[in-house]
C-alpha positions in Angstrom: 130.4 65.4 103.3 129.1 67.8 100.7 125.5 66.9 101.1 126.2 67.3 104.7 127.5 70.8 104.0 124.9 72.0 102.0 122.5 71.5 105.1 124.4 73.7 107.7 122.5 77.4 107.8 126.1 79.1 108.5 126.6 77.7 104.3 123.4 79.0 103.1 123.8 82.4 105.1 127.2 82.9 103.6 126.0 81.9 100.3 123.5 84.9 100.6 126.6 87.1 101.4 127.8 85.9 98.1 124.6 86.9 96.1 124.9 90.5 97.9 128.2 90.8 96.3 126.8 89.7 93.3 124.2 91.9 93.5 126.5 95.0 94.5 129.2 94.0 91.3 125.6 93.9 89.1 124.3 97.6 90.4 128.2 99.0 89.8 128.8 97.7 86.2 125.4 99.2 85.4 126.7 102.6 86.4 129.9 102.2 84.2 130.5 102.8 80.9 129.7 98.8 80.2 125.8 100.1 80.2 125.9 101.3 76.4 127.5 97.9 75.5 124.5 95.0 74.7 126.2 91.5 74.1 123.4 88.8 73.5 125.4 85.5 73.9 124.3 82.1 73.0 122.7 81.4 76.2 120.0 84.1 75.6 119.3 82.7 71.6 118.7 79.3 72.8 116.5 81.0 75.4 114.4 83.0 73.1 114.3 79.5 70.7 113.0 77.5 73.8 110.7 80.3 74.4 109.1 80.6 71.3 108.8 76.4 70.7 107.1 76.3 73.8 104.0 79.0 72.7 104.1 77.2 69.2 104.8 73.7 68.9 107.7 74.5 66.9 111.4 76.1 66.4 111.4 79.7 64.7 112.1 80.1 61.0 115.2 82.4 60.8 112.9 85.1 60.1 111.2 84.6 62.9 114.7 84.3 64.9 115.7 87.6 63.6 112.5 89.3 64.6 112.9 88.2 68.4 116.6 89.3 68.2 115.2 92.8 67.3 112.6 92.9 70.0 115.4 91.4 72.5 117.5 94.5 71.8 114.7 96.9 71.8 113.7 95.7 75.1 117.3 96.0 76.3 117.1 99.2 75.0 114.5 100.5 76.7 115.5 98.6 79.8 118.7 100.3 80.2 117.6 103.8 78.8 115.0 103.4 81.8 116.8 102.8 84.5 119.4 105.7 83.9 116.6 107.9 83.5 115.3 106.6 87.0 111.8 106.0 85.4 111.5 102.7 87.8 112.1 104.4 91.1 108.5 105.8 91.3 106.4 102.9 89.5 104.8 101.0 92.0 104.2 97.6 90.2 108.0 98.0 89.1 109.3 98.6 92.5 107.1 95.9 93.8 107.8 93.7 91.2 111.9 94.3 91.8 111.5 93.9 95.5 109.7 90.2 94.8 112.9 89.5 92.6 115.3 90.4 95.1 113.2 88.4 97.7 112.7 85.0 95.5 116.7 85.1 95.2 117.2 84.8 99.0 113.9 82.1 99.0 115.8 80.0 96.4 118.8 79.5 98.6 116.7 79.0 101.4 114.9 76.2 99.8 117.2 74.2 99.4 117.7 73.8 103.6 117.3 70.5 104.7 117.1 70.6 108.8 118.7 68.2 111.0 117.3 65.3 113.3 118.9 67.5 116.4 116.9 70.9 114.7 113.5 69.2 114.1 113.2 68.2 117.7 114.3 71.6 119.2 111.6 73.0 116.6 109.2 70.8 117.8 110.0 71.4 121.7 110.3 74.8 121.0 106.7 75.4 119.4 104.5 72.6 121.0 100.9 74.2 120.5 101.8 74.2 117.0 102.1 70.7 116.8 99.7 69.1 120.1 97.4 66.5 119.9 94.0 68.1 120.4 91.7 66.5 123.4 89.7 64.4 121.9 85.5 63.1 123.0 82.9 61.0 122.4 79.8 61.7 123.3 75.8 62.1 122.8 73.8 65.3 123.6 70.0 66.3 123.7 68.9 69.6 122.3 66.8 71.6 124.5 64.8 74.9 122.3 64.9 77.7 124.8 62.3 79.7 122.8 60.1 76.5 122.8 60.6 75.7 126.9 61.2 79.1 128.4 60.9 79.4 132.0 59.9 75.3 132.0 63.5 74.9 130.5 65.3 73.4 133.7 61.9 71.7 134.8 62.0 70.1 131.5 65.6 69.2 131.6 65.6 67.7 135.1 62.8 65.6 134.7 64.7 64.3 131.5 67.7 63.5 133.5 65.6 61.7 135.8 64.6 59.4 133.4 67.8 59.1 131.5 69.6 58.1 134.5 67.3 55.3 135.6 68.8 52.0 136.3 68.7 50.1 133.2 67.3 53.2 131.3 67.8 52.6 127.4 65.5 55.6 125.9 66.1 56.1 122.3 67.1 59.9 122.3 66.7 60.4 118.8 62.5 60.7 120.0 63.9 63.2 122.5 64.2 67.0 122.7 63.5 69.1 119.7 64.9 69.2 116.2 68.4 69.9 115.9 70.4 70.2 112.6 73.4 68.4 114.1 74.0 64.9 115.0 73.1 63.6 118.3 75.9 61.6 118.9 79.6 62.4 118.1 82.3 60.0 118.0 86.6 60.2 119.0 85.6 64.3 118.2 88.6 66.8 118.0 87.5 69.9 120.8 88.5 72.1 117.9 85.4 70.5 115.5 83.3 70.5 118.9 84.2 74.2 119.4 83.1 74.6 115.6 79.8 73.0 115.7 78.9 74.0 119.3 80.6 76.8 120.6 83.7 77.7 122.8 81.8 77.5 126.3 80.0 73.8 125.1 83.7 72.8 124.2 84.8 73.9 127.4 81.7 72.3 129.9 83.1 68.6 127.8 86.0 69.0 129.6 84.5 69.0 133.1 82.2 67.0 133.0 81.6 62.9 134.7 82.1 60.0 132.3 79.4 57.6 131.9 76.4 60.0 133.2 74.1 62.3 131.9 74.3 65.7 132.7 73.1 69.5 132.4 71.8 71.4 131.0 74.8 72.7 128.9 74.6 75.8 127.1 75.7 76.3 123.4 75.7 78.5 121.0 72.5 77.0 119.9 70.8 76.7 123.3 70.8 74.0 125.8 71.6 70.4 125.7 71.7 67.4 128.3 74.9 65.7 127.4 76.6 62.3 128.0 80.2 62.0 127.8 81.2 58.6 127.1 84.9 59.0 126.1 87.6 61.6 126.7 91.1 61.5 125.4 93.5 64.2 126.9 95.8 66.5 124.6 99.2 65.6 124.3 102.2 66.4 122.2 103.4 64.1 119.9 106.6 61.9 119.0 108.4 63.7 116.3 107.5 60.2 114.1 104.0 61.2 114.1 104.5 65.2 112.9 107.9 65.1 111.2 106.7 66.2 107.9 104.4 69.1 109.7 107.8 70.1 111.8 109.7 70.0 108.9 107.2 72.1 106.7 106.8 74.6 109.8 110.3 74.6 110.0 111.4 75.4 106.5 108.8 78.3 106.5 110.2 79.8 109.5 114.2 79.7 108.0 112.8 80.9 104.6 111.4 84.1 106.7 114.8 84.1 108.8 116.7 83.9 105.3 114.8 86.8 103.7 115.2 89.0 107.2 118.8 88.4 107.0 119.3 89.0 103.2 117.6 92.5 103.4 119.7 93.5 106.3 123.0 92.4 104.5 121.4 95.1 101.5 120.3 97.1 104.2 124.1 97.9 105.5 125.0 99.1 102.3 122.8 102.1 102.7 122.2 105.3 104.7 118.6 105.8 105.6 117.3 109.6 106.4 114.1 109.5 107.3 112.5 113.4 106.9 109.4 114.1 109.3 107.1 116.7 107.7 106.8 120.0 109.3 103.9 120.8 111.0 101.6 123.2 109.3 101.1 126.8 111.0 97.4 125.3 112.1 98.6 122.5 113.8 101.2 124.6 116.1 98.3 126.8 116.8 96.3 124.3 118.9 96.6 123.7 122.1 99.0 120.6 123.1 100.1 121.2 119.4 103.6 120.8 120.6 103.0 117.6 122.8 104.0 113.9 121.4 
């Protein structure tokens, strides 16, 4: 029942209304008369200990324990003396660097979402050309070099046709066309990697054209190609079986973003938010239209 629980969005939301409590008990004891009083509890030794074992393959001496103690407090010190003086509200990095903190606090709850069978399918039914099957082809293609056919370029390309087509034809088309730096023949290819490779308008002639016939010329990005489609599997969207871990990721992502959106606007309440247009300058409300929006 608890794991069950702990997967429902209405918990995790009204956890984050707990953590903005949190938050606003934190902001009011630091305006109180608490702020001149620096306890460092167990908790925070152990951490510094832990902290300095880990950057030198050993525990501190208690000499060295006493000097982190001293640059704890200074740093406290500082810290607090800091903030009342407002030093942090017009640091960049520091507001940045606050904002990320706040953010990561909302992400952590957020993470630990697990979606339901029932979720995952809406997700997928509601987003299908994140997760369809792309059409799929097989197929063999000639390269025809406009600059080395020019106007002959059709001529050329019919009378290839012509012979490709014969009855019992079986010409080796490697000997064929002109040098091109791409394989002649492309098998069970995604029309994304044949968009790549050949350009949106070749990807787009693949799906029109016959089976089982050779046909063109079709232009590329490259130039011109006769092409033979042998194979062509439709696009389709899959079982969730087949993408569950994509939906799931895709998913998550998209509740982390919901999760953050709704955090800030919790914070956001707490706040009245003037927004002061500048003025504009005696120039400005000399030109004509000055005083249109």
């Amino acid at each position: 029942m608890s794991k069950k629980l702990l997967r429902e969005p209405l918990v995790h939301f009204l956890v984050l209304g707990a953590l903005l409590l949190f938050a606003s008990n934190l902001v009011n004891k630091r305006t109180s008369g608490d702020t001149r009083k620096i306890v460092v509890t167990a908790g925070q030794i152990e951490h510094l200990e832990d902290g300095f074992a880990r950057a030198h393959q050993r525990p501190p001496d208690p000499d060295e324990l006493k000097g982190l103690l001293r640059d704890y407090i200074r740093e406290e010190v500082y810290y607090r003396e800091a903030l009342s003086l407002g030093l942090d509200r017009d640091d960049a990095p520091i507001r940045q660097r606050l904002r990320q903190k706040m953010e990561f606090i909302s992400e952590d709850i957020a993470a630990q979402a697990e979606p339901t069978e029932s979720q995952l399918r809406s997700y997928l039914d509601d987003h299908p050309d994140k997760f369809r099957v792309d059409r799929h082809f097989t197929f063999r293609q000639i390269y025809l070099d406009p600059a080395r056919h020019g106007r002959r370029l059709n001529a050329d390309a019919q009378k290839m046709l012509a012979e490709l087509n014969k009855p019992g034809a079986n010409a080796n088309i490697s000997t064929m066309g002109d040098p091109f730096l791409l394989e002649p023949s492309s098998q069970d290819a995604p029309a994304r990697d044949v968009a790549r490779d050949f350009g949106d308008q070749f990807a787009a002639a693949l799906r029109e054209l016959s089976v089982g016939k050779w046909q063109g010329p079709v232009e590329s990005g490259l130039g011109m190609h006769l092409v033979y489609v042998s194979k062509r599997t439709d696009g389709r969207l899959p079982q969730l079986d087949e993408v569950r871990e994509a939906v799931r990721r895709e998913w998550a992502n998209d509740y982390r973003l919901e999760a953050n959106e709704k955090f800030y606007e919790g914070l956001l309440k707490r706040y009245t938010v003037t927004v002061e247009l500048p003025q504009p300058s005696l120039e400005q409300e000399a030109r004509p239209g000055a005083d249109r929006p």
